[in-house]
KENUBA-138475 format. One record per residue: residue in three letters; x, y, z of N, C-alpha, C in turn. Coordinates in steps of 0.05 Angstrom, whole numbers, plus 5000, padded with zeros to 4 digits. Each point is the difference from the previous one (the first is absolute). Layout:
N
alaXYZXYZXYZ
...
This chain:
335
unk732989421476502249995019498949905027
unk501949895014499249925029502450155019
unk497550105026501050145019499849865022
unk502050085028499749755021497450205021
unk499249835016498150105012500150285013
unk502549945021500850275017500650224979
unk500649964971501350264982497550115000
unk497849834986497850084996498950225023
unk499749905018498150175023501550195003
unk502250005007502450215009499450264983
unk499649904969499450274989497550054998
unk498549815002497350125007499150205018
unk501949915018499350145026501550354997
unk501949964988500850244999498750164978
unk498849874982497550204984498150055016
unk499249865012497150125020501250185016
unk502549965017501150175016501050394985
unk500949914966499750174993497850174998
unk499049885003496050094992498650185020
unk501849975019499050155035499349755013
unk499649854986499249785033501549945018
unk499650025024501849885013501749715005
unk501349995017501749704998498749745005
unk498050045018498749765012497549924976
unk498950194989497350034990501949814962
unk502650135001500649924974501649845005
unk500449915015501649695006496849804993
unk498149965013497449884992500050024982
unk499350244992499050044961502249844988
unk502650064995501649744991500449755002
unk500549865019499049775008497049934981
unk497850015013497949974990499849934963
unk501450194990500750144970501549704983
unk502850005014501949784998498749735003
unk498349995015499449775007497649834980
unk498050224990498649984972501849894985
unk502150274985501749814977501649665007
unk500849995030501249685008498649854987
unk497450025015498149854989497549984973
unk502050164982500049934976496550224993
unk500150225007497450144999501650304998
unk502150004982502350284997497150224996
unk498149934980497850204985498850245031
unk500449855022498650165035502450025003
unk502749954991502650025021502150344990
unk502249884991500350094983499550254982
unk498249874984499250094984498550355003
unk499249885022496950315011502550075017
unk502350005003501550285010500250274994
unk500549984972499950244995497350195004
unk497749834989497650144995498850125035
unk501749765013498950185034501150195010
unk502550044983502350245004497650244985
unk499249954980499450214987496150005014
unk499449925005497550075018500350125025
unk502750075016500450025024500850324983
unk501350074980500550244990498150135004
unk498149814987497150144985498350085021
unk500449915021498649995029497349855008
unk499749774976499049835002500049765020
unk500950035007501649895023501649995028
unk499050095026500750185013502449885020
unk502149885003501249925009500750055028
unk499050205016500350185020497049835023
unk498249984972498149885019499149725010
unk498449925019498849805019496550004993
unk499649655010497250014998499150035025
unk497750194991498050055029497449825005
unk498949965031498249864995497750015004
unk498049984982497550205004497049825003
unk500849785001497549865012499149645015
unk500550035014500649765021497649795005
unk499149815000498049765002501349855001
unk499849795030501249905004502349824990
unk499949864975503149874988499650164976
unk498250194997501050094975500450385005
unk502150004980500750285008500850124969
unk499450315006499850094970502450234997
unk501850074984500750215002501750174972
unk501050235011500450144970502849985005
unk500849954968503350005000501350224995
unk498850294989501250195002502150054971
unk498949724993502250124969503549945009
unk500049845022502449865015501049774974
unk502849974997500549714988497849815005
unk499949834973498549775001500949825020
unk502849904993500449835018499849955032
unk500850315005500550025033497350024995
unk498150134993496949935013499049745000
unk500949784981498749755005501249835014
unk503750145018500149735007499250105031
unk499550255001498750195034496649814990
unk498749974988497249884990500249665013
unk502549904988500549675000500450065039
unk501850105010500650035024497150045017
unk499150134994497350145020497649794997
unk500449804971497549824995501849725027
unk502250024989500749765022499549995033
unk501150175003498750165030496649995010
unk499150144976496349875011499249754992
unk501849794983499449744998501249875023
unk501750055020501050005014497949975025
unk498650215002498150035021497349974993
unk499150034974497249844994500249714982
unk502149904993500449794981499650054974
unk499050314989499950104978500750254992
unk501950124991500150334995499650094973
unk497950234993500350094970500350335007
unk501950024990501050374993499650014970
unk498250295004499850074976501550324993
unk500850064985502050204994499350154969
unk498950215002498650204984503050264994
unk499850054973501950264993502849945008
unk501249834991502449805009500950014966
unk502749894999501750044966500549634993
unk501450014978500149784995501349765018
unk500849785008499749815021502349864987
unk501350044973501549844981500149694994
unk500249835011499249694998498149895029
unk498249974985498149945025500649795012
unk500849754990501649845006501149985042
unk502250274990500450085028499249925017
unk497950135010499049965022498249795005
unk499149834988499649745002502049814999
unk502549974998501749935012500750035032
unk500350274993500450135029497849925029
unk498450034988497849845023499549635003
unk501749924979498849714999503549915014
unk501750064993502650005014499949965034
unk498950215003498850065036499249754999
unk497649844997498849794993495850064997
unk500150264991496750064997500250004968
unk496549945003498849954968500250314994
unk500150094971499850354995497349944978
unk499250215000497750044966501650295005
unk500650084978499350314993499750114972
unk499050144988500050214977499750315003
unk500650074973500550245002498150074969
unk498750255000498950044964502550254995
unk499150034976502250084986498150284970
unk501550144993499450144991498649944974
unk498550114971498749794978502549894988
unk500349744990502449924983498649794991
unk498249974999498549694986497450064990
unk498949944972497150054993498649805017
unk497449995006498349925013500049764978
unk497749775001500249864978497050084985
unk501349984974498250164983500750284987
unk502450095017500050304989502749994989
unk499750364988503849954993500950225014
unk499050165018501650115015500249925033
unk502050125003500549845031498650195027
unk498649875010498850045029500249865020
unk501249734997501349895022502450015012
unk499950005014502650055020501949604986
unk503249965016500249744996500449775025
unk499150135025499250025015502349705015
unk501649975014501349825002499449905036
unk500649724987499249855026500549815012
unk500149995029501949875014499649735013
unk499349745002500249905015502549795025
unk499949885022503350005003499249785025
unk501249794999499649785025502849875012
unk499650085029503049885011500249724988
unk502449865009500849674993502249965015
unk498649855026502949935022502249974983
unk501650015010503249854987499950104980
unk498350184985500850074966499550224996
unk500150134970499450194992496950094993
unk498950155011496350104996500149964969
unk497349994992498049914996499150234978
unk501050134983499350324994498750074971
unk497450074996498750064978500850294996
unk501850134973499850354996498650034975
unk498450144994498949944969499150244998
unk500050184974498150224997497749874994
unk498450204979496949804988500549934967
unk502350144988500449914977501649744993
unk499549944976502749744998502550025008
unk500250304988502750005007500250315010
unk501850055017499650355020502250154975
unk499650244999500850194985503650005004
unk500749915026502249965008501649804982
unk497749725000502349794991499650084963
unk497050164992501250074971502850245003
unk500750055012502250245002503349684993
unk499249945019502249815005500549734977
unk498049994992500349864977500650094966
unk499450315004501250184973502550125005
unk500850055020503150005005501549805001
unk498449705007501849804984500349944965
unk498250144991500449924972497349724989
unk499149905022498349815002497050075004
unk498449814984497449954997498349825023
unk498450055002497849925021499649704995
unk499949835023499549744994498150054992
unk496950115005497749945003499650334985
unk497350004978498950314999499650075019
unk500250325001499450025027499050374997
unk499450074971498650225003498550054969
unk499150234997499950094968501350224989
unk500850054983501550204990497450214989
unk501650284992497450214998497849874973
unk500349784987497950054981498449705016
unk500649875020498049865019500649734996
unk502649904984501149844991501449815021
unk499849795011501149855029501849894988
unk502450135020503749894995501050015020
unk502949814995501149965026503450175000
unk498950254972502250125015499150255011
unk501750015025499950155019500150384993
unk501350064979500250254990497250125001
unk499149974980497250054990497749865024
unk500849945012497849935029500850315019
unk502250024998499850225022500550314981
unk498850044976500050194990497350004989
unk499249755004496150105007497849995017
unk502049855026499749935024497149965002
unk500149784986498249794994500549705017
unk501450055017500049685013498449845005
unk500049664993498049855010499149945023
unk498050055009498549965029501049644998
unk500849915024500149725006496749884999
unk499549754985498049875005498250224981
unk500750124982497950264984499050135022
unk496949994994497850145017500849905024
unk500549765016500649955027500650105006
unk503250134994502450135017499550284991
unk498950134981497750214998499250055032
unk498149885006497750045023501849905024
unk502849884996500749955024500850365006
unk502450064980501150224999497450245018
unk497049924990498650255011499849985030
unk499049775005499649955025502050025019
unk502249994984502450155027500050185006
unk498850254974500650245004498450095018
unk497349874991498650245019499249945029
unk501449625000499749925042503050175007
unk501650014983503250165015499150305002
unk498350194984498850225021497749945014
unk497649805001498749975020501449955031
unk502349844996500749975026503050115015
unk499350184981502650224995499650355014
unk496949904992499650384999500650104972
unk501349914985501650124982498449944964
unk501450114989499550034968499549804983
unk499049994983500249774975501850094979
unk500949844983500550004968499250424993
unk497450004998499650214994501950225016
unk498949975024501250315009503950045002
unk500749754996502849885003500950264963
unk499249884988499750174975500950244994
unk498150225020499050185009502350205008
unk501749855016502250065023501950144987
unk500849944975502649984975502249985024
unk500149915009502649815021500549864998
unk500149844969501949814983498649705007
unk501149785002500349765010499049925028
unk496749985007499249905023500550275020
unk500250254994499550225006497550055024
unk500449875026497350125005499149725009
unk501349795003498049714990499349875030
unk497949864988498949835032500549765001
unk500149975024501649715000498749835030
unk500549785001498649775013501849775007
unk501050035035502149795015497849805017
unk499549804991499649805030501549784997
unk500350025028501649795011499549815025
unk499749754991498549845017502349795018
unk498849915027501549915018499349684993
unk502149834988498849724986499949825025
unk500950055018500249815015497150035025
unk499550244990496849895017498049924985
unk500649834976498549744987501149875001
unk503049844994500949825005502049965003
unk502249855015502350025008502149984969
unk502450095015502150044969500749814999
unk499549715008501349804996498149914978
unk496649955005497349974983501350194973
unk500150345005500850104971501949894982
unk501549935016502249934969499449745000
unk498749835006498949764987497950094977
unk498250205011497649974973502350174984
unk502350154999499750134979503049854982
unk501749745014501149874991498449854985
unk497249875006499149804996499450104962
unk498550305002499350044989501450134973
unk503250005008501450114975501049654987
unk500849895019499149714991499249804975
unk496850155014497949934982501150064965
unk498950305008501150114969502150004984
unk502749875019502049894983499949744991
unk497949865005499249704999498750114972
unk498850124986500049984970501050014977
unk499649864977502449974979500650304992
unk501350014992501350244978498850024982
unk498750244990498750144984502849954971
unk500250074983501349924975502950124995
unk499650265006502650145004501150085033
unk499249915015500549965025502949945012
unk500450105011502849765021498550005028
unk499450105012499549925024497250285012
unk499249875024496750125013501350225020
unk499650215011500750155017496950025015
unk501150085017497650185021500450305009
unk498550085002501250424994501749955025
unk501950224993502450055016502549884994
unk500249794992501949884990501950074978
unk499650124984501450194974501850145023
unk498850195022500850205011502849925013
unk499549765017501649805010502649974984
unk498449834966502649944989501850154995
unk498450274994502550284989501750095016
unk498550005027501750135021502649934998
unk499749725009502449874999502550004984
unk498149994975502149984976501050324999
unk498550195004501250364998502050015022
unk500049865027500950125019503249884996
unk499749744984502849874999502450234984
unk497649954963501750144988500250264992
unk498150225027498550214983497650034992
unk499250274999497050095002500450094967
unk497449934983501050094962498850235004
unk500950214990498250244990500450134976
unk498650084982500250084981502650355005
unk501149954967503250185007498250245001
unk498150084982499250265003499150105022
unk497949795012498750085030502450045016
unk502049855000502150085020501550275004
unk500650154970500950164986498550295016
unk498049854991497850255012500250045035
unk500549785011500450035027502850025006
unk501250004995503450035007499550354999
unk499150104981499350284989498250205017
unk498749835017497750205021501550145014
């Protein structure tokens, strides 16, 4: 089914508002929420409503609270989220990195004991919109075997990159470290549909591309195998080095569900004290360009450059409606 934008948030907001949050805090949370599924990412939208309703029960999630800040060097600043919404901590994170990129040309906040962030996406929009470059990640609790193993100790660790574009729409890399995020296998077995691409093993170690048996042995493929393996580590453990905060392991530890606890990593850089925004969107016109200047691969119709999917959906959801699955809806009409 398709819902129009304002229905969507409207009741979003009144679930969070059911939830104890207040008006302002769950006006954001909706918005934010709604704006995942527009742009065609329902799996962070949507979808994780209910489950944040039911972490805020569980008290996993403290809705009451703010991040504090507990360690200052000059553009870089560290602090604890308190177990506050994901979102409101990363977009207070995206805000405070812009501010010291602002005054040193670079800001990185790091944010230790903070909840899930829901499409990271977000806030690399959010900062490249303004017109600053974003990096950020976040690690994540085990959901991925390391490569080589069959049980999971990696986190899926998702990550952000995001570049203004005068006159246009930024520039935006969202990607976990697997082929495919646990989300879009959710979203693709409630359509009834199979994986373009394998994209896990089922329990006897067998690589398939349906999505069932990937998330019932939560076996997902690391992107790149061993690559996106060792990317996945190295996030985890620079997002508590420069966090203060936890790895994969102690995230575990917490039983506070879904990124329970998790560390996370905002910089945000001021682009125009390297080169003017007129210079940027030449190299980065020049350069989407380029890569549409090659033939088509076999089953192809046409080249994108990241962000662009996001773009196309928007558009097309906002005309005729946001899709969400009837059950997920069911379930939220019901909170």
């Amino acid at each position: 089914m398709r819902v129009g934008f304002d229905v969507m948030k409207n009741e979003f907001r009144r679930v969070f508002m059911k939830a104890g949050m207040d008006e302002a805090k769950a006006e954001i949370c909706a918005r934010v929420h709604t704006e995942s599924s527009c742009d065609g990412i329902s799996s962070h939208g949507a979808n994780r409503v209910a489950r944040f309703v039911d972490y805020v029960k569980k008290g996993w999630v403290d809705i009451h609270a703010a991040p504090d800040r507990e360690k200052q060097y000059g553009a870089l600043e560290v602090y604890n989220g308190n177990l506050a919404p994901g979102v409101l901590n990363a977009l207070f994170c995206t805000d405070r990195a812009i501010e010291l990129a602002e005054e040193y040309g670079i800001g990185l906040v790091g944010i230790h004991n903070t909840t899930h962030w829901m499409r990271g996406g977000t806030y690399g929009l959010y900062a490249a919109r303004k017109g600053y470059v974003a990096i950020s990640w976040t690690n994540a609790e085990s959901c991925m075997p390391p490569w080589g193993g069959r049980e999971c100790r990696l986190g899926n660790n998702p990550f952000v990159m995001a570049a203004p574009v005068q006159g246009g729409e930024p520039v935006v890399l969202d990607m976990a470290m697997s082929l495919y995020a646990y989300g879009k296998l959710q979203v693709t077995r409630l359509a009834g549909k199979k994986l373009p691409f394998p994209g896990g093993f089922d329990k006897n170690g067998i690589l398939t591309d349906d999505p069932g048996p990937i998330e019932e042995s939560m076996r997902i493929l690391p992107m790149g195998y061993w690559k996106g393996a060792s990317f996945a580590f190295m996030l985890d453990i620079l997002g508590a080095v420069l966090s203060d905060g936890i790895t994969a392991a102690g995230i575990d530890k917490t039983g506070k569900g879904s990124c329970g606890g998790a560390s996370q990593v905002f910089i945000v850089i001021k682009p125009d004290a390297c080169v003017s925004a007129e210079h940027a969107a030449r190299i980065i016109t020049e350069a989407q360009r380029h890569i549409r200047s090659s033939a088509l691969a076999e089953d192809a119709r046409e080249i994108w450059s990241p962000g662009e999917g996001l773009v196309r959906a928007r558009k097309e959801n906002m005309e005729l409606g946001i899709p969400v699955d009837d059950t997920i809806w069911a379930e939220i009409k019901n909170l």
